[in-house]
C-alpha positions as a printed NumPy array, in Angstrom:
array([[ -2.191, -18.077, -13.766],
       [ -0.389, -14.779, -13.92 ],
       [  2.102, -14.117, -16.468],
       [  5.589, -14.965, -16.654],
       [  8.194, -13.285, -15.638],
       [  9.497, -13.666, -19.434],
       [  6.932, -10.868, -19.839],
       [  9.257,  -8.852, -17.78 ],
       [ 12.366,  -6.682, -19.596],
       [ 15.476,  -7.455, -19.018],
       [ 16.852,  -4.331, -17.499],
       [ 13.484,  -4.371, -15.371],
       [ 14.819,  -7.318, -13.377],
       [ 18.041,  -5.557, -12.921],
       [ 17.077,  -3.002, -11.39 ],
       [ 14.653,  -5.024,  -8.883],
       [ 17.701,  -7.302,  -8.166],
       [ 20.105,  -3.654,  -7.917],
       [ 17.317,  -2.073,  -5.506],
       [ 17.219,  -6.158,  -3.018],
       [ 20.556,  -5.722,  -3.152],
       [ 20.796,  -2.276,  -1.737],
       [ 17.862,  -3.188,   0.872],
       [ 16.024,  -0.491,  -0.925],
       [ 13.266,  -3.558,  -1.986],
       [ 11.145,  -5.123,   0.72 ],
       [ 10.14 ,  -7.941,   0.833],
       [  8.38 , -10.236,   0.381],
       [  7.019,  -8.215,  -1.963],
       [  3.345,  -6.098,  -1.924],
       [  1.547,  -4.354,  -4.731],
       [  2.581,  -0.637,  -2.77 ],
       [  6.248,  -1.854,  -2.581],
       [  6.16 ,  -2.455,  -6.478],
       [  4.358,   0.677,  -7.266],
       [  7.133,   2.88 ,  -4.821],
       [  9.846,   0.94 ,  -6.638],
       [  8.655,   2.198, -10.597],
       [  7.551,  -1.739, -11.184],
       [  4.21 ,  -0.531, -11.466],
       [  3.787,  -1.71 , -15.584],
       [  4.847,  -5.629, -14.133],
       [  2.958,  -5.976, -11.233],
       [  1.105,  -9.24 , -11.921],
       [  4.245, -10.981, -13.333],
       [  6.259,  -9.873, -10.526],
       [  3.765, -10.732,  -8.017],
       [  2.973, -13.626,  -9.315],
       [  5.923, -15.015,  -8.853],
       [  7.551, -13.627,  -5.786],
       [  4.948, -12.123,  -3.769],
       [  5.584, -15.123,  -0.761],
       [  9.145, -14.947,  -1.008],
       [ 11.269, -13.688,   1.471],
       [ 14.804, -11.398,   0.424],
       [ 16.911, -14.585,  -0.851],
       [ 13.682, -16.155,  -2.098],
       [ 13.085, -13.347,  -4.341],
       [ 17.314, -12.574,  -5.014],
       [ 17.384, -16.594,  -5.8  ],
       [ 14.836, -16.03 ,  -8.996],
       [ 15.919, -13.11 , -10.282],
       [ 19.173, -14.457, -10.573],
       [ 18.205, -17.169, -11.832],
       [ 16.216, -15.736, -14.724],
       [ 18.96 , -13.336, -15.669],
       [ 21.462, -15.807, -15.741],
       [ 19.134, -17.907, -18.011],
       [ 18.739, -14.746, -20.058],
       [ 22.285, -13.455, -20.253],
       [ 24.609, -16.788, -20.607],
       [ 24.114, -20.007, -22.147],
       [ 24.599, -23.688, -20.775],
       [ 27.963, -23.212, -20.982],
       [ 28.082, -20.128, -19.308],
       [ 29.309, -18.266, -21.981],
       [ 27.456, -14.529, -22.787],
       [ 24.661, -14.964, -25.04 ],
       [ 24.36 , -13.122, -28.311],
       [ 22.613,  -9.833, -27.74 ],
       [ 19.561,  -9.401, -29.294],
       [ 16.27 ,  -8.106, -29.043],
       [ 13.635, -10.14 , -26.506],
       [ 10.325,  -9.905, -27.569],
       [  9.076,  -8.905, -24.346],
       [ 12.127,  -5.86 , -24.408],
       [ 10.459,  -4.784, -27.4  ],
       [  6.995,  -3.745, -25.572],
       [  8.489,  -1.903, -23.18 ]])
């Protein structure tokens, strides 16, 4: 099973989800395309978990995640704090 993408930072995912948006990230998603985009350090989380996806496949989860990372149930801004996994990078 390949790691989570909880093992992925924060502002990692941003910037994948900042570089689909822009069409500078192809997908679905290959080791080389990782490596060209600087994702290099999360390559078996990321692939992992979006390697088959197509462009919405792959905006769809990354949104997800960082909404579950950045507001609560409510939808109101989480606390900022350190996540372990922001700490290792």
């Amino acid at each position: 099973m390949p790691p989570a993408l909880t093992s992925v930072p924060t502002d990692i995912l941003k910037k994948a989800l900042s570089l689909l948006h822009r069409g500078e990230l192809i997908c679905p998603l290959t080791p080389l395309e990782l490596v060209r985009s600087g994702f290099q350090s999360h390559l078996d989380a990321m692939l992992g978990h979006l390697r088959t996806l197509d462009a919405a496949g792959v905006r769809a989860v990354l949104t997800a995640v960082l909404s579950e990372r950045l507001f609560d149930a409510e939808g109101r801004p989480r606390v900022p704090g350190p996540r372990p996994s922001d700490a290792l990078s």
